[in-house]
DRENTOR-256803 format. One record per atom (N, C-alpha, C): residue in one letter; atom name; x, y, z; residue number from 1. Coordinates in nm, 3 decimals, m for minus. Example, Ala and Ser with C-alpha at 12.3 -4.5 7.8 and 13.67 -1.06 7.14 Angstrom:
// residues 2
["A","N",[1.319,m0.569,0.780],1]
["A","CA",[1.230,m0.450,0.780],1]
["A","C",[1.320,m0.330,0.780],1]
["S","N",[1.285,m0.225,0.708],2]
["S","CA",[1.367,m0.106,0.714],2]
["S","C",[1.290,0.003,0.787],2]
This chain:
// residues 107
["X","N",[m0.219,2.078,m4.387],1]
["X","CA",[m0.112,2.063,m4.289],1]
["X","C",[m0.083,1.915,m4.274],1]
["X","N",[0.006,1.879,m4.291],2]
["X","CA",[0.107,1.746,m4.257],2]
["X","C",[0.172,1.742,m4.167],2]
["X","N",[0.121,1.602,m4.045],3]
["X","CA",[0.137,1.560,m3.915],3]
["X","C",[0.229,1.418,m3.973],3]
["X","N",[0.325,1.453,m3.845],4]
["X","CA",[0.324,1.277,m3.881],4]
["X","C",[0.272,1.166,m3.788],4]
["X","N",[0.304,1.042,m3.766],5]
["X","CA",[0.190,0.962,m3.720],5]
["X","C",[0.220,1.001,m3.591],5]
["X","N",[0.341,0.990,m3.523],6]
["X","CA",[0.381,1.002,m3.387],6]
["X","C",[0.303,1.143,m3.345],6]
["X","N",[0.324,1.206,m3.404],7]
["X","CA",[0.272,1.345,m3.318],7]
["X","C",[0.092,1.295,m3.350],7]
["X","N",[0.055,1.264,m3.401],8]
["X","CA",[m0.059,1.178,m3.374],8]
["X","C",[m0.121,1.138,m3.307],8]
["X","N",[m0.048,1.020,m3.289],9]
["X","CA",[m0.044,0.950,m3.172],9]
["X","C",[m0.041,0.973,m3.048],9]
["X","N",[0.046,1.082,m3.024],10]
["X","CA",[0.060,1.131,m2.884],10]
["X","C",[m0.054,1.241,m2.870],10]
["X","N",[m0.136,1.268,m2.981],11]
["X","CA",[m0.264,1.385,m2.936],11]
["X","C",[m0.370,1.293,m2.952],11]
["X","N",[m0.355,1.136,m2.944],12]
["X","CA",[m0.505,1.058,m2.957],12]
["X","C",[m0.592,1.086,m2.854],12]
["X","N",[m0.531,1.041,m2.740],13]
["X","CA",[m0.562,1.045,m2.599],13]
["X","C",[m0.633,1.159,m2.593],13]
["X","N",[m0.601,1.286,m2.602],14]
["X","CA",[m0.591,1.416,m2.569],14]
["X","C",[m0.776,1.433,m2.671],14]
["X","N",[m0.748,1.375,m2.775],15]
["X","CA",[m0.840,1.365,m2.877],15]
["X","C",[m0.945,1.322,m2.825],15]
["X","N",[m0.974,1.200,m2.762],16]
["X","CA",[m1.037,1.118,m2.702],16]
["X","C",[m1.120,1.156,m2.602],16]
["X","N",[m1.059,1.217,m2.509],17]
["X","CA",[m1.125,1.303,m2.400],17]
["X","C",[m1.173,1.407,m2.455],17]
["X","N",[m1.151,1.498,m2.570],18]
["X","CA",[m1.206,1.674,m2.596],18]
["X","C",[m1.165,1.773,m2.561],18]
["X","N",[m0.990,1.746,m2.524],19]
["X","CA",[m0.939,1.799,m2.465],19]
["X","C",[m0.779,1.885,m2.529],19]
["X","N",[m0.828,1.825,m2.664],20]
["X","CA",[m0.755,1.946,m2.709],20]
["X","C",[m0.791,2.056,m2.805],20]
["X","N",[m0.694,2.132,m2.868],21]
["X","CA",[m0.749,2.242,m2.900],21]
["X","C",[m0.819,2.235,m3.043],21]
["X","N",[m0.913,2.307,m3.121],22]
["X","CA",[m0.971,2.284,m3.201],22]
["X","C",[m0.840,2.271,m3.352],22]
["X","N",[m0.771,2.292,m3.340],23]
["X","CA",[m0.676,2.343,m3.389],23]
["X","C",[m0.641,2.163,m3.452],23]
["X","N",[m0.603,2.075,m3.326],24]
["X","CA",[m0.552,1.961,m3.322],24]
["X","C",[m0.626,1.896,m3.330],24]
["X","N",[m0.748,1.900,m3.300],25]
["X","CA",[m0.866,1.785,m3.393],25]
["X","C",[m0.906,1.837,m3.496],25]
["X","N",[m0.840,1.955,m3.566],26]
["X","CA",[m0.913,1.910,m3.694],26]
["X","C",[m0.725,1.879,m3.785],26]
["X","N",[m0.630,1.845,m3.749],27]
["X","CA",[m0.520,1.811,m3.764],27]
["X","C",[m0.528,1.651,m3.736],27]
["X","N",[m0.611,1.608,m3.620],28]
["X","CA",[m0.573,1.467,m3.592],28]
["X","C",[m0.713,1.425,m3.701],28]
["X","N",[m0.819,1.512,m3.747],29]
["X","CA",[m0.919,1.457,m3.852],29]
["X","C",[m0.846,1.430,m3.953],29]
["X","N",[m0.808,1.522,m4.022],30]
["X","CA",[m0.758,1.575,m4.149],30]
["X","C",[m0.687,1.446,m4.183],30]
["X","N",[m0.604,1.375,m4.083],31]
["X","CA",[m0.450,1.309,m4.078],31]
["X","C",[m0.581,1.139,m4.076],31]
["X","N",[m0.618,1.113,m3.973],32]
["X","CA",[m0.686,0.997,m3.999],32]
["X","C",[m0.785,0.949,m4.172],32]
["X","N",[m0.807,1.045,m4.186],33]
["X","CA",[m0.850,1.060,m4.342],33]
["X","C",[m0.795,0.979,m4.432],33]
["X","N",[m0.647,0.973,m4.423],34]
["X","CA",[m0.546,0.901,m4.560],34]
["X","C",[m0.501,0.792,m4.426],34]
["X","N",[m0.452,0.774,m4.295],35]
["X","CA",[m0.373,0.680,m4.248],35]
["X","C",[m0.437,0.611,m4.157],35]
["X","N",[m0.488,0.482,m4.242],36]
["X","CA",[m0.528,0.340,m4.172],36]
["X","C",[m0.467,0.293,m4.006],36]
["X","N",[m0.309,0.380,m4.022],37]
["X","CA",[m0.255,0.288,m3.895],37]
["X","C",[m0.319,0.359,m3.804],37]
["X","N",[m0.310,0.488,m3.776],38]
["X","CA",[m0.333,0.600,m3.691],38]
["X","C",[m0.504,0.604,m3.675],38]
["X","N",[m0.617,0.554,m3.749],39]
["X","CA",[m0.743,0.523,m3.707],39]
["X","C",[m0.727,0.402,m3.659],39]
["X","N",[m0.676,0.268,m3.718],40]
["X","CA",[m0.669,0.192,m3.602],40]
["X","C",[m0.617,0.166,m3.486],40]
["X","N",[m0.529,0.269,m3.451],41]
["X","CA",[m0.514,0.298,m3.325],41]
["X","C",[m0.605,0.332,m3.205],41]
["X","N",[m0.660,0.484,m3.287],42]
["X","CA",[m0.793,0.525,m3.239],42]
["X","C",[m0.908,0.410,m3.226],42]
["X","N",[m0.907,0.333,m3.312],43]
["X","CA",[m1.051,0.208,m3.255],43]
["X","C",[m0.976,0.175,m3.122],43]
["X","N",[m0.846,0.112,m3.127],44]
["X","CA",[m0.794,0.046,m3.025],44]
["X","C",[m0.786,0.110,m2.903],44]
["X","N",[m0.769,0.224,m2.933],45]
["X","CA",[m0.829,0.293,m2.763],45]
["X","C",[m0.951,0.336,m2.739],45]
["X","N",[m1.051,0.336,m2.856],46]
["X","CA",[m1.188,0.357,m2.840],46]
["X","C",[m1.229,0.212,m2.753],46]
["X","N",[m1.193,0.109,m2.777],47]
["X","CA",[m1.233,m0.042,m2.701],47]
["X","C",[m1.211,0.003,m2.540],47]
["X","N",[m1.342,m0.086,m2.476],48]
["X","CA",[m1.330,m0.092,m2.310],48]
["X","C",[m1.240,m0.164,m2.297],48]
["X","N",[m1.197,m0.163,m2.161],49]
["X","CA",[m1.115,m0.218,m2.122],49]
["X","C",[m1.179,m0.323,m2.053],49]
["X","N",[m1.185,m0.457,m2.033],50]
["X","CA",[m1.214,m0.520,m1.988],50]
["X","C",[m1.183,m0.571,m1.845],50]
["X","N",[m1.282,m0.542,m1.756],51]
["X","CA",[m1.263,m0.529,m1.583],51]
["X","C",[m1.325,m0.634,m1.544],51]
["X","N",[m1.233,m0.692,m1.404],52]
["X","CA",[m1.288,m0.835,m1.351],52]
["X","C",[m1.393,m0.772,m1.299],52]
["X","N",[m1.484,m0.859,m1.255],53]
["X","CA",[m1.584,m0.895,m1.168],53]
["X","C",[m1.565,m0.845,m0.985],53]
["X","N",[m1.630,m0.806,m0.943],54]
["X","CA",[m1.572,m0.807,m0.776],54]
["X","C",[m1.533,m0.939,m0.757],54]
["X","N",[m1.631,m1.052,m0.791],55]
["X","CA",[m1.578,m1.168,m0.679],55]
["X","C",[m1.495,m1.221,m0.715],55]
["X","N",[m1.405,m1.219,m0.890],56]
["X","CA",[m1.330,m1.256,m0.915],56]
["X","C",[m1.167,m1.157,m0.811],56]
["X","N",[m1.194,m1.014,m0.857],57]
["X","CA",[m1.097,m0.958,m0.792],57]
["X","C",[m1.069,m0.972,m0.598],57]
["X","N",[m1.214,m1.004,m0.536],58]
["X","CA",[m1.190,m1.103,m0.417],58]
["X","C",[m1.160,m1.210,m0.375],58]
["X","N",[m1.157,m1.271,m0.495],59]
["X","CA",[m1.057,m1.395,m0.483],59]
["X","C",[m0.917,m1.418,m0.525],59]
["X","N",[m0.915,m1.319,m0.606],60]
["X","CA",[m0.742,m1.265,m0.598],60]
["X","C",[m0.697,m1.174,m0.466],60]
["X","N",[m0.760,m1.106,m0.403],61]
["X","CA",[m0.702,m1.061,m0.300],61]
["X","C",[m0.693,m1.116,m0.197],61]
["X","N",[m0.762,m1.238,m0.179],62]
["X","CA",[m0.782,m1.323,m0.085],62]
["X","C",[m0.665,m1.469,m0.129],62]
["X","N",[m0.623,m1.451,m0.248],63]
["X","CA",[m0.508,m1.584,m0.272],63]
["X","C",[m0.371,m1.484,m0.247],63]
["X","N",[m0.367,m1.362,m0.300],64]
["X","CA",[m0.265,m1.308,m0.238],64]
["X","C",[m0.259,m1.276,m0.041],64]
["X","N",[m0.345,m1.275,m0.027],65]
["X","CA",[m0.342,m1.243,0.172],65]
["X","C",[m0.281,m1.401,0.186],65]
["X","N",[m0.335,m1.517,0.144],66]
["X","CA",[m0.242,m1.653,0.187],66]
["X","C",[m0.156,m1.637,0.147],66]
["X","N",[m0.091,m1.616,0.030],67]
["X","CA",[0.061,m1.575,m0.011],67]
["X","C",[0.147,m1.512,0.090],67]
["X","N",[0.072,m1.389,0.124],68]
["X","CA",[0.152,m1.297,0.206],68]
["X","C",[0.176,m1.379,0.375],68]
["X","N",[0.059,m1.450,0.441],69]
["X","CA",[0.107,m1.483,0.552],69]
["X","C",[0.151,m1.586,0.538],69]
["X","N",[0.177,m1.718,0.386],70]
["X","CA",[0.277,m1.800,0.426],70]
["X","C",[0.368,m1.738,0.456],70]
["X","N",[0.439,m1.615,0.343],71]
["X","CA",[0.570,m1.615,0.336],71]
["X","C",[0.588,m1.515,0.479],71]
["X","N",[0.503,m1.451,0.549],72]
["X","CA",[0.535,m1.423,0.639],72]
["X","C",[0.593,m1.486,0.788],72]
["X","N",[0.495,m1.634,0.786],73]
["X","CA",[0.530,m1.755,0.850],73]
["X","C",[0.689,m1.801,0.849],73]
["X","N",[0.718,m1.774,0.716],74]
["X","CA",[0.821,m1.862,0.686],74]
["X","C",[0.987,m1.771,0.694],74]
["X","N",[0.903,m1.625,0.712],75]
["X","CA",[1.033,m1.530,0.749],75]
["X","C",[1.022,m1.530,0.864],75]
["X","N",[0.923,m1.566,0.930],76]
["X","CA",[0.961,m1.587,1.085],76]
["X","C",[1.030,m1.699,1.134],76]
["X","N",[0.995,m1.784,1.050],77]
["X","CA",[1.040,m1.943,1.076],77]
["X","C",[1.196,m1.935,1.050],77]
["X","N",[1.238,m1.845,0.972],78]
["X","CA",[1.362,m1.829,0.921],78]
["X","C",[1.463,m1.757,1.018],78]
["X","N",[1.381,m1.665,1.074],79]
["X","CA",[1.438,m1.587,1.164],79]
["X","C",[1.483,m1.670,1.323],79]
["X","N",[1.392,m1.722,1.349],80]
["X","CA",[1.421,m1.817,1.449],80]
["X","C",[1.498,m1.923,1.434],80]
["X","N",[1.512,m1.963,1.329],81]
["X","CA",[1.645,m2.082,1.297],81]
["X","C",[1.773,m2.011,1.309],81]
["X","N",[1.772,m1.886,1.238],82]
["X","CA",[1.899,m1.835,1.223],82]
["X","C",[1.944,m1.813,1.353],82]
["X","N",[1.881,m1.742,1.451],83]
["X","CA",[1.914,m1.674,1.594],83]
["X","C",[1.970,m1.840,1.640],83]
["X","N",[1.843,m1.954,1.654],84]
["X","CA",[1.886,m2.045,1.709],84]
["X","C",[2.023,m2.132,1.670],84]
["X","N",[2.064,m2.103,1.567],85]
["X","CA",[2.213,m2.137,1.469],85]
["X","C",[2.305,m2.090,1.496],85]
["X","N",[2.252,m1.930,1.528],86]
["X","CA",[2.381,m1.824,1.618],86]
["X","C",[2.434,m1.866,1.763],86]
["X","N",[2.326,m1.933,1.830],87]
["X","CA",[2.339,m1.945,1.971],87]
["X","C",[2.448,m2.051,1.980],87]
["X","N",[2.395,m2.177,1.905],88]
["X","CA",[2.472,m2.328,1.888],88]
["X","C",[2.614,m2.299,1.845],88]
["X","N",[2.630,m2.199,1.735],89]
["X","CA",[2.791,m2.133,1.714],89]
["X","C",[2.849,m2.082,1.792],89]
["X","N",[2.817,m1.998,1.868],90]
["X","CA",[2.880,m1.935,1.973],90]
["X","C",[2.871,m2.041,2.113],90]
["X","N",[2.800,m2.090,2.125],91]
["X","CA",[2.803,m2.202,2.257],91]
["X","C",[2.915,m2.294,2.157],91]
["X","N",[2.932,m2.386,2.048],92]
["X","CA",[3.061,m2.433,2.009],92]
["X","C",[3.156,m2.370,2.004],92]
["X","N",[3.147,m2.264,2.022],93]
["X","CA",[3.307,m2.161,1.997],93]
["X","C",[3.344,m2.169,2.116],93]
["X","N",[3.244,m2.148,2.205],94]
["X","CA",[3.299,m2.119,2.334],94]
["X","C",[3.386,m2.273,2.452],94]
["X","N",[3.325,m2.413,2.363],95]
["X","CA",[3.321,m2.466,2.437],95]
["X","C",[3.478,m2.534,2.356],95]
["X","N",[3.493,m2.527,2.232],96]
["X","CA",[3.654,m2.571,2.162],96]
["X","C",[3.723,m2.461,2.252],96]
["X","N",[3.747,m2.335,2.268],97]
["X","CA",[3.814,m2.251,2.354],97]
["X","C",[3.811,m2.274,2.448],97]
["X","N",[3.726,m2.308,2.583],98]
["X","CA",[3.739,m2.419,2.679],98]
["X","C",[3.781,m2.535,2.696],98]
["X","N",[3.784,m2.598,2.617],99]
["X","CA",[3.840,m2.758,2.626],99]
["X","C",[3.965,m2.785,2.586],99]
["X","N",[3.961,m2.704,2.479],100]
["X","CA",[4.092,m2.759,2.373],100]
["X","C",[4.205,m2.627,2.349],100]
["X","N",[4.109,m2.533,2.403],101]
["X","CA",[4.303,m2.414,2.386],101]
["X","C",[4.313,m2.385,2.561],101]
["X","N",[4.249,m2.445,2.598],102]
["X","CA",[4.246,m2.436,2.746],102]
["X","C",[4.246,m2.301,2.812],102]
["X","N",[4.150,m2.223,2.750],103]
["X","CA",[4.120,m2.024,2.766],103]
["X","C",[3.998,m2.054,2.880],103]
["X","N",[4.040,m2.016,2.999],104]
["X","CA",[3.929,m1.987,3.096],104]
["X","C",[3.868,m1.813,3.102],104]
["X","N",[3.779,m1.784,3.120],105]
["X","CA",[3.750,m1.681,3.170],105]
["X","C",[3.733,m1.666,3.335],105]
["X","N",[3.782,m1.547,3.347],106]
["X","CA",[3.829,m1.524,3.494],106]
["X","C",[3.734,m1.392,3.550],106]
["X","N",[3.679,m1.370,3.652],107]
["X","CA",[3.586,m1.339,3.682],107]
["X","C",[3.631,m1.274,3.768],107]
């Protein structure tokens, strides 16, 4: 029986775990036999994966938490300029319409 690499490929995984049917490992055997690319694939997912350390990954979660409350600082900081920018516009709006088109409000 003749596989081609893709359908292969997509039963490595499946291969890997023992989780498919006898049918398809001896199809994904048969097929690694003649094609170099499709066993070195299989090494390449046979390899660990290489995992940080805890204290390395606690010191990434700990450079991202400063990340997060500068920029949290700084959306606050942002927020309060803007409101305070709104106020100064509208107190100048109000005060050219007072002075200079001569619009009172009447009470």
């Amino acid at each position: 029986m003749t596989v081609c690499c893709d359908m292969i490929k997509d039963l490595l995984p499946l291969y890997l775990d023992g989780a498919c049917s006898s049918a398809s490992k001896a199809a994904v055997d048969e097929h690694m036999a003649s094609c170099e690319n499709c066993s070195a694939e299989l090494l390449a997912m046979q390899r660990e994966i290489p995992m940080h350390s805890v204290a390395q990954n606690l010191k990434e979660a700990e450079a991202v938490l400063h990340l997060s409350k500068r920029w949290q600082k700084g959306m606050t900081k942002s927020l309060w300029k803007g409101i305070y920018l709104t106020i100064l516009s509208i107190a100048a709006l109000l005060l050219v319409l007072y002075f200079f088109l001569d619009i009172r409000i009447v009470y």
